[in-house]
N, C-alpha and C positions, 0 to 999 in steps of 0.2 A: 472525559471521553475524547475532546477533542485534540489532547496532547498523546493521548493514546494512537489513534489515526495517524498523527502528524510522523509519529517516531514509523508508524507502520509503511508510511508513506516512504521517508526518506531514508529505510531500511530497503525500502523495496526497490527504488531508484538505486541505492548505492551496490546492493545483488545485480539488477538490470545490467548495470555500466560494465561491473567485476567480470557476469558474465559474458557479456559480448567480446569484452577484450579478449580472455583466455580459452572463447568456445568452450566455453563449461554450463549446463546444462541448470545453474543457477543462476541465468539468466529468467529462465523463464519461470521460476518461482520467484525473484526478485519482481518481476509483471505483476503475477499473480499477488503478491505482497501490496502493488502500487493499487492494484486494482480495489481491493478489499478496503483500503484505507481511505481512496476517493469513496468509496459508498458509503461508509462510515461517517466521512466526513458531511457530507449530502445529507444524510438520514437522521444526522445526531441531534439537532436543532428539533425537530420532528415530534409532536407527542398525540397519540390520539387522544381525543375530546369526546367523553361521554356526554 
């Protein structure tokens, strides 16, 4: 899961960049991509305890 994240992360960052250079509107799902990936990251460690 946490290699999962990591790709999500740096897919997301590398849309981010692509889109601000070209003002192309895949920027802000490249965010959205970064964003998802840090929660993932955060929460994967995580397990509730009965």
């Amino acid at each position: 899961m946490k290699t999962f994240a990591g790709v999500l992360v740096a897919l997301g960052l590398a849309m981010a960049l692509y889109g601000w250079q070209a003002w192309n509107p895949a920027a802000f799902v490249g965010l959205a991509l970064t964003v998802v990936g840090i929660v993932v990251l955060a929460t994967s460690g995580r397990r509730p305890h009965r």
